[in-house]
C-alpha positions as a printed Julia matrix, in Angstrom:
207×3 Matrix{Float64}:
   0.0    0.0    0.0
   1.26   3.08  -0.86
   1.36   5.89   2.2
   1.34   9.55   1.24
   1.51  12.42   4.23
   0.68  16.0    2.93
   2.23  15.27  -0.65
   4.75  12.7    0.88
   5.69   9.52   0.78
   6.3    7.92   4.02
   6.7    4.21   4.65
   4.29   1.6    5.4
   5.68  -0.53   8.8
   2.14  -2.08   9.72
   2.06  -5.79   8.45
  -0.44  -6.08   5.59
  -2.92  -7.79   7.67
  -3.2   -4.83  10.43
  -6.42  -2.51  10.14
  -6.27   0.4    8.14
  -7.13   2.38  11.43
  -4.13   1.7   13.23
  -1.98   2.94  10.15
  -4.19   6.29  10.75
  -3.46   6.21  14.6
   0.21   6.0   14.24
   0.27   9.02  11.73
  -1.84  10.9   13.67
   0.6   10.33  16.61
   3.16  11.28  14.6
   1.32  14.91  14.45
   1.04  15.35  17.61
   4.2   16.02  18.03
   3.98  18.96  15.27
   0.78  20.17  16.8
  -1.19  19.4   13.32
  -4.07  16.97  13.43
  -5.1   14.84  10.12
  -7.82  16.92   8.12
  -8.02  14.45   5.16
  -8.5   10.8    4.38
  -8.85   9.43   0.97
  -8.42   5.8    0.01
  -7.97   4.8   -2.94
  -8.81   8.08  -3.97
 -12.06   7.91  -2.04
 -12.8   10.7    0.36
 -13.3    9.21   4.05
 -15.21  10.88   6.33
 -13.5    9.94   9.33
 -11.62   7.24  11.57
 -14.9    6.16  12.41
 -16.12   5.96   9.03
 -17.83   2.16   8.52
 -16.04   1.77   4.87
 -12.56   1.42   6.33
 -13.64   0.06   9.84
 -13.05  -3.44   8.48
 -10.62  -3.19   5.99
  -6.61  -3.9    6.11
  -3.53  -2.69   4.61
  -3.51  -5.38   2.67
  -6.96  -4.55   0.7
  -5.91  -0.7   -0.25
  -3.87   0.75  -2.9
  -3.39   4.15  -1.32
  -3.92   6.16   1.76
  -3.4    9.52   1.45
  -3.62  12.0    4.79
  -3.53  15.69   4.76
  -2.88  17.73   7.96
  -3.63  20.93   9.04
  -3.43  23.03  12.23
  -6.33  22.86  14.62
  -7.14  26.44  14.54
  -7.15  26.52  11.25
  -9.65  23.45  10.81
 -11.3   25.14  14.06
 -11.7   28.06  11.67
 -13.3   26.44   8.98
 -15.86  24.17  10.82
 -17.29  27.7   11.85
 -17.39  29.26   8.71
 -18.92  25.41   7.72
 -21.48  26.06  10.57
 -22.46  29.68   9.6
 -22.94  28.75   6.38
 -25.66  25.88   7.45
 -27.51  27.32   9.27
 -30.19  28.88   6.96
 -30.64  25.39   5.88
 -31.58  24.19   9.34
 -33.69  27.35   9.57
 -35.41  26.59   6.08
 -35.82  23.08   7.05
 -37.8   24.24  11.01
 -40.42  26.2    8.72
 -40.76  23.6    6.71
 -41.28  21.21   9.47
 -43.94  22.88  10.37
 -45.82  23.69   7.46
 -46.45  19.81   7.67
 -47.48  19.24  11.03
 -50.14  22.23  10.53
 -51.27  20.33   7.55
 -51.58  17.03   9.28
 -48.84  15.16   7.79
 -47.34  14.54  11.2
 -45.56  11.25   9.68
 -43.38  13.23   7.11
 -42.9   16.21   9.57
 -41.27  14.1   12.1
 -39.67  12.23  10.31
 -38.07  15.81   8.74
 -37.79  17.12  12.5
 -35.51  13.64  13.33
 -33.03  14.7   10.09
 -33.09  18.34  11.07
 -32.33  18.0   14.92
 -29.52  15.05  13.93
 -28.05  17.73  12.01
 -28.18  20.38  14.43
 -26.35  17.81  16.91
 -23.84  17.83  14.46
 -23.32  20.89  14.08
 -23.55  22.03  17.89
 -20.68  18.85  18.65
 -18.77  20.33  15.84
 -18.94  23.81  17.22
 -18.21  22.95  20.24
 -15.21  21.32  19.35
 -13.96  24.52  17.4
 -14.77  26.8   20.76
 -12.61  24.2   22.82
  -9.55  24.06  20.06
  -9.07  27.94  19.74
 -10.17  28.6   23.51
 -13.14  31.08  22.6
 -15.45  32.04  25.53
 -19.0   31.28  24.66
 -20.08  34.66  26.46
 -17.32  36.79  24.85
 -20.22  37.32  22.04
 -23.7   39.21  22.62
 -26.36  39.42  19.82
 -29.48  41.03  20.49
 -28.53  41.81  24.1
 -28.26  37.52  24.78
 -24.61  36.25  24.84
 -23.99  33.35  22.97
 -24.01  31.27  25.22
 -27.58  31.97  26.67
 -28.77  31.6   23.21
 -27.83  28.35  22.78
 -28.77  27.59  26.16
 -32.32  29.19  24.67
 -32.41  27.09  21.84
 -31.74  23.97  23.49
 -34.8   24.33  26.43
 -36.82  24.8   23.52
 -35.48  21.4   21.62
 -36.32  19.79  25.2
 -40.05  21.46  25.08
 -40.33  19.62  21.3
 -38.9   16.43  23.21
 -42.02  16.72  25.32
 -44.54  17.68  22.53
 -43.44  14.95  20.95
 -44.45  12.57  23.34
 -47.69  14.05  24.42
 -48.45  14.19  20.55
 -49.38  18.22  20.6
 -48.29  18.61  17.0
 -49.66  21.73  16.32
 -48.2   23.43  19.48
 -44.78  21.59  18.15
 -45.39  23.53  15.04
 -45.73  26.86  16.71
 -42.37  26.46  18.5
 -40.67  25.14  15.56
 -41.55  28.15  13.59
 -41.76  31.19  15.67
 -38.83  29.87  18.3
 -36.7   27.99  17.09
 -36.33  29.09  13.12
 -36.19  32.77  14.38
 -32.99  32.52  16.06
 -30.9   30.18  13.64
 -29.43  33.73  11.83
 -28.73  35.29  15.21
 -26.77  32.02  15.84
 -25.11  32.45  12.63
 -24.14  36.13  13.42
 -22.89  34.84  16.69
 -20.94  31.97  14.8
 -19.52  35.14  12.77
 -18.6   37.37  15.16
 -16.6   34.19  16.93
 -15.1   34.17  13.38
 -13.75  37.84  13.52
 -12.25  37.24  17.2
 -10.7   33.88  16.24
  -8.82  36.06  12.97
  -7.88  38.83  15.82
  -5.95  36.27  17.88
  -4.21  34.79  14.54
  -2.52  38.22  13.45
């Protein structure tokens, strides 16, 4: 198998019937020590989307042409999950009204089954955010936007997401559609503005 590091070669040592992860592992040990982090996976010219990605979970050395790895620095990847974040949000936003829009029209099968997609994306996102906010050391209540800091908006957002939880249960689907709509939606662009101005004080600390 060939091994290629940021445009390098670099030599294979793992036995060809050890698991593609462990090849990963040691590499990303290996960075560490550089303070970079892998960024990239492709094998056999096939974009991975992570370590924990189930098309490689099984596979050896032995069963792949190439592996190639980019790195990058944490901030920097920190730095582009936001911007990756911002940028989704009016798609979460779009998806809340539209969410909605089916429960008030009695198609409660479709709409939940559109809420489940939306709020496994927001997860996403939120774990994703949160792991940008630890890597570059930003204070969730450094930001303010419309007089909440960013923190108490998301703390907002997520009581509501527990009130859905409940509605949910208890089957009020048009009382679900209210919140979805008029709560939730609302304040997806001021998390985006908060996402941005996180954005500006992350490019203050790099120059």
């Amino acid at each position: 198998m060939e091994l290629i590091l940021d445009s390098r070669r670099i030599d294979v040592i793992e036995t060809s019937d050890t698991p593609l992860r462990k090849v990963i592992e040691r590499v990303s040990d290996i960075l560490k020590d550089q303070n970079r982090v892998i960024s990239e996976i492709l094998v056999d010219g096939v974009m991975i989307g992570g370590w924990d990605d189930p098309s490689i979970a099984s596979r050896n050395v032995g069963e792949c042409i190439s592996l190639r790895l980019s790195s990058d620095e944490p901030r920097r990847i920190a730095h582009r999950v936001l911007y990756d974040i911002a940028d989704y949000l009016p798609k979460i936003q779009k998806a809340l009204v539209e969410t909605s829009v089916l429960l008030q029209s009695r198609k409660e099968t479709e709409g939940l089954e559109l809420l489940e997609k939306v709020t496994a994306t927001w997860a996403e996102l939120y774990h994703g955010l949160q792991s940008a906010v630890t890597v570059t050391g930003l204070d969730l209540n450094m930001v303010s936007v419309k007089g909440q800091t960013f923190l108490q908006l998301n703390h907002t957002v997520h009581d509501y997401l527990e009130e859905v939880t409940g509605l949910i249960q208890d089957q009020q689907f048009l009382e679900l559609s209210d919140i979805l709509e008029y709560e939730i939606a609302p304040r997806m662009p001021d998390i985006q503005e908060g996402i941005y101005l996180f954005i500006k004080e992350l490019e203050k600390k790099t120059h």
